[in-house]
C-alpha positions as CSV (number, residue, x, y, z in Angstrom):
1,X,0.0,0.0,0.0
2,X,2.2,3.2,1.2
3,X,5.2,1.7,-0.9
4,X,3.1,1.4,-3.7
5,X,2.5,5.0,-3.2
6,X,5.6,6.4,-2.8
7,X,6.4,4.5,-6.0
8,X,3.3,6.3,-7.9
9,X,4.6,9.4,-6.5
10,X,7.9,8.8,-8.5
11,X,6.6,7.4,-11.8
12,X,3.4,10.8,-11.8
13,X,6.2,13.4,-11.0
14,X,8.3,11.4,-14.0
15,X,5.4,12.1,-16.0
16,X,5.1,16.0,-14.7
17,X,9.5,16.5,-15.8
18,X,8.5,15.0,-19.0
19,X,6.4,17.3,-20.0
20,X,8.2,20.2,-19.4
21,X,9.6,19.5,-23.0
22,X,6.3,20.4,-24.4
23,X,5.1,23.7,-25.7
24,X,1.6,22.7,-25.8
25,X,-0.5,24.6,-23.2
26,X,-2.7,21.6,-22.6
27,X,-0.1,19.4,-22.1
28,X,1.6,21.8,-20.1
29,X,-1.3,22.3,-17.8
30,X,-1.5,18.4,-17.1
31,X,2.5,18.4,-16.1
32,X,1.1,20.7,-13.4
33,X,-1.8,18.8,-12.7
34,X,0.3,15.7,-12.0
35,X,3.0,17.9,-10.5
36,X,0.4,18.8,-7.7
37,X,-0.5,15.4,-7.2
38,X,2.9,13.8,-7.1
39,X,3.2,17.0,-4.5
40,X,0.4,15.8,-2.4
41,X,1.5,12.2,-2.1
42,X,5.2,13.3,-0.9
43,X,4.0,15.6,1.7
44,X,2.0,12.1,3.4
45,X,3.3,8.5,2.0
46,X,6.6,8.6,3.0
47,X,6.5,9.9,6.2
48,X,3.3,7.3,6.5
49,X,5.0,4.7,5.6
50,X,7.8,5.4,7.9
51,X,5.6,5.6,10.6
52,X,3.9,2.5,9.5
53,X,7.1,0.0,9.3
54,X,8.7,1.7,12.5
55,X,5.0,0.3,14.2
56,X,5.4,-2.9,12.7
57,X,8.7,-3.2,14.2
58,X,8.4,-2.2,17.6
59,X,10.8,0.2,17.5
60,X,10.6,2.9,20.3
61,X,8.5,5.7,20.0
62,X,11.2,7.8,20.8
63,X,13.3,6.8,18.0
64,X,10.8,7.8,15.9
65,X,10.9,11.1,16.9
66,X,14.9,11.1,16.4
67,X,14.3,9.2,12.9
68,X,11.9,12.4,12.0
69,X,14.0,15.3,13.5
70,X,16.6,14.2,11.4
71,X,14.9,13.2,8.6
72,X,14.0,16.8,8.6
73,X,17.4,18.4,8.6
74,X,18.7,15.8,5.8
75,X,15.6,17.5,3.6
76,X,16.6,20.5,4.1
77,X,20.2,19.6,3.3
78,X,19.4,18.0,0.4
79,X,17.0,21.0,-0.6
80,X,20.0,23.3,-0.9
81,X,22.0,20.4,-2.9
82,X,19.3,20.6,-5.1
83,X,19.1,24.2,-6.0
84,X,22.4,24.3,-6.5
85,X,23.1,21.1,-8.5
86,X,19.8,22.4,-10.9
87,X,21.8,25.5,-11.4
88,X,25.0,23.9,-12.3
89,X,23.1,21.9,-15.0
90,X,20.7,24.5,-16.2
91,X,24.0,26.3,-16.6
92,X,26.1,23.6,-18.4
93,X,23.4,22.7,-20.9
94,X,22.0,26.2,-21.4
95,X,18.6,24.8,-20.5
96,X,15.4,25.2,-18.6
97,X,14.3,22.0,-19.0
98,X,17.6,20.2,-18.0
99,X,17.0,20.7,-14.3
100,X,13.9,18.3,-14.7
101,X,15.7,15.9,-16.9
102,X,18.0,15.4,-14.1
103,X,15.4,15.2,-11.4
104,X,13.9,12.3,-14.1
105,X,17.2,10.3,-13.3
106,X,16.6,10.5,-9.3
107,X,12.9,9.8,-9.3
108,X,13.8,6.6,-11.9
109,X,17.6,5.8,-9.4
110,X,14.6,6.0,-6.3
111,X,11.8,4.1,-7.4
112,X,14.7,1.2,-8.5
113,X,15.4,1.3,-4.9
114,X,11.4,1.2,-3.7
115,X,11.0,-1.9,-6.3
């Protein structure tokens, strides 16, 4: 259940950095209607499904709380990563669109890992 979620997450935001490539308003539009929903699944199945195998294993509840605080500093670290690596390759290949392509190689590198 949340797994497979986390892997839809992956495959609709795929589907939102492909079509950035488009000039087609309509097409366009539904990047940014998948965009919003890939959004809303990352902002509740991963953490859910955290929650959920941490429960199943008995872990602590304080770990949990641990797990989260740093989970949260790691997203912010890898936030600023981000930004800058996007620069760097809009940069090196003079192009809007390359940011996403390379966002298209973590989501696939991610759900390989989920599979």
């Amino acid at each position: 259940g949340r797994c497979r979620l986390c892997c839809v997450y992956c495959v609709t935001y795929i589907v939102s950095c492909l079509t950035k490539h488009s000039a087609n308003f309509y097409m366009l539009l539904f990047g940014r209607l998948t965009g919003g929903v890939a959004t809303s699944i990352l902002f509740s199945a991963f953490e859910s499904w955290l929650v959920a195998a941490h429960d199943k294993r008995s872990f602590p509840r304080d770990l949990l709380s641990q797990t989260l605080s740093l989970a949260t500093l790691l997203n912010s670290s890898a936030a600023l990563a981000a930004a800058w690596l996007g620069a760097l390759v809009r940069t090196s290949f003079d192009s809007l669109v390359a940011p996403f392509d390379l966002a298209i190689v973590f989501l696939t590198l991610a759900l390989a890992g989920m599979v």
